[in-house]
N, C-alpha and C positions, 0 to 999 in steps of 0.2 A: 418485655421482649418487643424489639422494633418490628414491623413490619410495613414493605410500600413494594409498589408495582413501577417497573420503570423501563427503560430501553425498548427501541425500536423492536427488536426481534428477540426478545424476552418477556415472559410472565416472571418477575421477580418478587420473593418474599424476604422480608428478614428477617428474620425472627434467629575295691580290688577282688578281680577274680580269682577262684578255686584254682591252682595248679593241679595236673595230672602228669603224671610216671609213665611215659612210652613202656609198652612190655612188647617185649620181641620187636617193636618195628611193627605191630597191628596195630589195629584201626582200632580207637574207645567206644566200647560196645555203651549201647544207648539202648540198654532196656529189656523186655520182653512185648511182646504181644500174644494174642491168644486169639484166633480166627477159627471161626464155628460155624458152617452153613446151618442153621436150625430148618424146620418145617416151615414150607410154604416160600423156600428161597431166598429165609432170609437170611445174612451173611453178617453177622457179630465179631467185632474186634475189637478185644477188649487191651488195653494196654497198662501200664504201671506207671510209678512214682517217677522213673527217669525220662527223658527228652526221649520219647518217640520219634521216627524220625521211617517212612513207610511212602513208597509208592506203588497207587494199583492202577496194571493197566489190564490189556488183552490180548499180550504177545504170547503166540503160541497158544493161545486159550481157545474153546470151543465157544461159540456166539453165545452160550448163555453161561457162560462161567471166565475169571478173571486170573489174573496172574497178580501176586503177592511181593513184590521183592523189598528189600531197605533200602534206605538211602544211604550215602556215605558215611554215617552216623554206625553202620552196622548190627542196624536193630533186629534181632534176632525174634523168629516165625516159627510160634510154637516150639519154641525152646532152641529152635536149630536155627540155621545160615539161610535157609530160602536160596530161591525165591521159591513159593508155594502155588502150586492149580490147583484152582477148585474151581467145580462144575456146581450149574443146576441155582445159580446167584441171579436175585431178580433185585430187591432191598437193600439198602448196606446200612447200618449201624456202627459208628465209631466211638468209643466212648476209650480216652485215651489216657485217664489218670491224670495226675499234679504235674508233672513235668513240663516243660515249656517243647512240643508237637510241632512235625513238619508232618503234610501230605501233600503227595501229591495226586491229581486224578489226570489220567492223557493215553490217548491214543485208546478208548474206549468208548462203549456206547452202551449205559447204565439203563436197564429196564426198569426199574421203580424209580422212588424213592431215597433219598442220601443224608444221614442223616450224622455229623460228626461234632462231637462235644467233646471238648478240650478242659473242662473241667476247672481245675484251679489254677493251673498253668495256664503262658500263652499260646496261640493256635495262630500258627501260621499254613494256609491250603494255598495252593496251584493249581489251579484247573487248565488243562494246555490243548485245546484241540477236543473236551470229551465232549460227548452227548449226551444230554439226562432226558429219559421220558418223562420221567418225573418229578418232584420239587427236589430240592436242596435246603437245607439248613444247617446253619454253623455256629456255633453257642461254644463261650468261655465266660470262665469267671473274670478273666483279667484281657490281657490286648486281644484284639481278634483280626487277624490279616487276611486278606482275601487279595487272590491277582489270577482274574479270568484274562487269558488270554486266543488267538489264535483260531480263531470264529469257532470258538465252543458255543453249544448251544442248551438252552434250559427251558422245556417246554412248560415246566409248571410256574412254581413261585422260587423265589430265593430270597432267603429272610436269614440275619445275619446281626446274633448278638454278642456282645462286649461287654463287658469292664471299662478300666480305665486304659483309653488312648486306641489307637487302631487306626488299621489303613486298608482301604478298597479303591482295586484297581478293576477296571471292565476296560477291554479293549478290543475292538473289534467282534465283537460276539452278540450273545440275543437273548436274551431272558420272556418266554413266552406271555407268564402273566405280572403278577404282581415283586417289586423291590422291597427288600424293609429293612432298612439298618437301622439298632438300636444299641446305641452304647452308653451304658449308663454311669460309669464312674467318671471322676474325673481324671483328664489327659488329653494331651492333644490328638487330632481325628483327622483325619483326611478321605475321601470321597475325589475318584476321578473317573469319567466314563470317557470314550474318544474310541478316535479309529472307526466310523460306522457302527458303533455299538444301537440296539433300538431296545426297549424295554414297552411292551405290549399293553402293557396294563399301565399304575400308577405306580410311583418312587418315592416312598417315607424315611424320610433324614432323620434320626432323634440321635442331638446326641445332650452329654451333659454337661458341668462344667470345665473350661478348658478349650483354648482354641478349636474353631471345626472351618474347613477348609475346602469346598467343594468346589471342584471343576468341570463343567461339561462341554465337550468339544467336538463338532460334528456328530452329534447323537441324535436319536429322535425318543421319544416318552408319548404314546400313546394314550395316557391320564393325565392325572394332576401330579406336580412337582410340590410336596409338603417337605420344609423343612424346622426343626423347633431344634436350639440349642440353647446352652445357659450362658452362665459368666464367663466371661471375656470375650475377646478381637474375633469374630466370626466373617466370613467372606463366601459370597458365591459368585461362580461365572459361566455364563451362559456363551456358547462364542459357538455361532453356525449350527444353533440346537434349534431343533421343534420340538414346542410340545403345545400337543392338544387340549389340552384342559387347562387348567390355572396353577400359577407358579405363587408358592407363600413360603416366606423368611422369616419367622420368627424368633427374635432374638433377644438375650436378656442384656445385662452390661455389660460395656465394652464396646471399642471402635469398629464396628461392624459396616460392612460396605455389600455391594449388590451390584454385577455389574451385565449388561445383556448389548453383545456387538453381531448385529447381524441375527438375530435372534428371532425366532418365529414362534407366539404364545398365542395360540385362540383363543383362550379365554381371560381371565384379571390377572394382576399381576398386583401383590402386595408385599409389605415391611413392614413390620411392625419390630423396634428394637426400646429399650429402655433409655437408661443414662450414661451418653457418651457422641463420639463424635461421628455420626454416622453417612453414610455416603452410597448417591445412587446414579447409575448411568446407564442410561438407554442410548447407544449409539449407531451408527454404522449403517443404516438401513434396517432396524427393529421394525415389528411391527407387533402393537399389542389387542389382540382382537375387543376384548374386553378393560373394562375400569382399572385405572394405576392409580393406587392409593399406598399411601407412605404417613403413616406413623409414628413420627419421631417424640423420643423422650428430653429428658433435659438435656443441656449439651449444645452446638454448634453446628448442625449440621447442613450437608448440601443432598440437594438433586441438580442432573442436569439431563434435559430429552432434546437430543441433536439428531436432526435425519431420521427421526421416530414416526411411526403411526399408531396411533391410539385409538384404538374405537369406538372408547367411553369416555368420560370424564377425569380429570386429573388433580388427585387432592389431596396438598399437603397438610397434616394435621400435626403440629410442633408444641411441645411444651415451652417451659424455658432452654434461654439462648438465643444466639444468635443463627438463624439458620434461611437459606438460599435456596430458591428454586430459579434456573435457568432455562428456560424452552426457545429451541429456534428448530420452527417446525416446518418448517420449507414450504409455507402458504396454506397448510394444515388449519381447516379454524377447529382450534383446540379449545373445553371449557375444562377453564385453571380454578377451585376453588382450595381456596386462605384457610385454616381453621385455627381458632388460635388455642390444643389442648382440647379441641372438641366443644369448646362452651359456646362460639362464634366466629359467625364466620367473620374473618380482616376484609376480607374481598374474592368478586368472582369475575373472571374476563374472560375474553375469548382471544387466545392469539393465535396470530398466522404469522405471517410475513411483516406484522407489525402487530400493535396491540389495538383490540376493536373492541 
C-alpha cells in the first residue's frame, strides 16, 4: 500500500398474493383482539393469528381511561365492532399474535408504561401527537416499523426490537431518556430522526446483516451516538445535528460511507469498517470537539475534512489498498497521523493552510 503527504492545503495519504371474495360489500375483517384492564391499571390486549389492525386514543374517554376502536382492517374488540371505553388505564400491554400488526397511538396522554409485541409477524406502530410518562417498547420477531410523529413526546426510554429489515422514523418529537434500536436478522434498515426531534440521553443503532441507512437531520442527542451493523453498504448522516458525547460507526463489509455537514459533536468521532470501499466527510462548518479516528480495512478508501474543526488529533489507520485522506482546514493547525494497519506510523504533520 502507497502512502505520501502532499498539496498545499492537504494532509494526503495513499494507501403472488392470497386473493379474497368481497362478502356483501364489507370491509375483511382482520382478527379478534381481547382487551382486559387487570389490577393496578393495567390494560392487556391480547390479539390472534390475523393482521391486527387497532387504534387507541382518548376521545370521548375519562383522563385515566382510553378509547379502543379498529382501523380500516375492521378488527373486531372483544368479539364485536367497537370502538371500546375503558376506564381506570395507567400500563398498556400489547401482545398481538403472528399476524403482520398496525397501531396506532395519538391524541392521548399514556400514564405508564407501553409495552407492544408483534410477536412473529410484522409490527408496524404510529405514534401521532401521544404523550408517554412512561417508557415504550416495541418487539417483533420479524420487521419492526416505527413513525413517531407530530411532537409526541416520551419521557422515559424507547427501545425498539426486530428481526429482519425495519424502519424508524422520529420526526419532530422528544424522547426523554435513552434510544435503542436492535434489529437482529438480516434485511435492509433504516433509521431517520429530523424535524427538531432531541433525544435526552444516548441513541444505540444495532443492526445486523443487510444494508442500515441512517439519517439525522436538525436533531440534537444529548449522549453518545453508537452505531454497529454487519455485512454490507451501511451509511450515516449527520446534516445540522448536535450531539453531545461521541458519535461511533461500526461497521462490517461492504461500501460504507459516514457523512457530518454542519454537524456539531463534543466529543470523538470514529469508523471503524472492514473490507470495502469506504468513505468519510466532514463538511460544511463541522466542528469535532474531540479525536477523528478512521479505521479503515482492506479496500480503497477516502476521508476528506473541509471547513472542519477538530479538537484532537486526526488519524487515519488503513490496511490494504489504495486509500486518501484530504484536509483543507482553513488555517486550523491540525495533527494528521498515517498508520499503516496499526503496526506504524507512514507519517505525522500538522496542516493548516498549507503543510508545517
Amino acid at each position: 500500500m502507497n502512502r505520501s503527504l502532499s498539496g498545499k492545503t492537504s494532509c494526503a495519504a495513499r494507501a403472488a398474493a392470497p386473493a379474497f371474495e368481497a362478502l356483501e360489500g364489507r370491509t375483511l375483517l382482520a382478527g379478534n383482539v381481547v382487551a382486559t384492564v387487570l389490577a393496578g391499571g393495567l390494560l392487556r390486549i391480547t390479539g390472534d393469528a390475523a393482521a391486527n389492525d387497532i387504534i387507541i386514543d382518548q376521545v370521548g374517554a375519562a383522563p385515566d381511561g382510553v378509547r379502543l376502536s379498529s382501523g380500516p382492517s375492521a378488527t373486531l374488540i372483544n368479539g364485536l365492532a367497537g370502538p371500546v371505553q375503558l376506564g381506570g388505564v395507567k400500563d398498556l400491554v400489547l401482545a398481538l399474535g403472528d399476524g403482520d400488526d398496525l397501531v396506532k397511538l395519538t391524541a392521548a396522554t399514556f400514564r405508564g408504561n407501553v409495552t407492544v409485541d408483534g410477536e412473529g409477524g410484522a409490527l408496524t406502530t404510529t405514534v401521532d401527537g401521544a404523550r408517554f410518562v412512561g417508557s415504550v417498547s416495541l418487539a417483533s420477531d420479524s420487521a419492526n416499523n416505527l413513525n413517531i410523529t407530530n411532537s409526541a413526546s416520551i419521557a422515559g426510554d424507547l427501545a425498539i426490537q426486530g428481526g429482519a429489515g425495519g424502519n424508524v422514523t422520529i420526526a419532530g418529537s422528544r424522547v426523554g431518556r435513552n434510544l435503542t434500536v436492535v434489529a437482529t436478522g438480516p434485511g435492509s434498515n433504516g433509521f431517520s430522526m429530523n424535524g427538531g426531534t432531541t433525544v435526552n440521553g444516548k441513541v444505540s443503532l444495532s443492526f445486523g446483516d443487510g444494508s442500515a441507512n441512517v439519517t439525522i437531520v436538525q436533531s440534537g442527542i444529548r449522549g453518545n451516538l453508537d452505531i454497529a451493523s454487519g455485512m454490507d453498504s451501511d451509511s450515516l448522516v449527520l446534516d445540522q445535528t448536535a450531539v453531545l458525547g461521541n458519535v461511533t460507526l461500526s461497521a462490517g463489509d461492504g461500501n460504507n460511507s459516514m457523512l457530518l455537514s454542519g454537524a456539531a459533536v463534543n466529543g470523538k468521532v470514529a469508523m471503524t469498517s472492514l473490507v470495502g470501499w469506504d468513505t468519510f466527510q466532514a463538511l460544511n462548518g463541522s466542528r469535532i470537539g474531540g479525536e477523528l479516528r478512521l479505521d479503515f480495512g482492506s479496500g480503497g478508501s477516502s476521508a476528506t475534512v473541509n471547513n472542519t474543526t477538530v479538537g484532537g488529533a486526526l488519524t487515519l489507520n488503513a490496511t490494504d489498498g489504495d486509500d486518501t485522506l484530504n484536509v483543507v482546514s482553513g488555517g486550523q493547525q491540525l495533527l494528521c497521523r498515517l498508520l499503516d494497519g496499526g503496526r506504524r506510523p507512514l507519517a505525522q504533520e500538522r496542516g493548516g493552510d498549507g503543510l508545517r
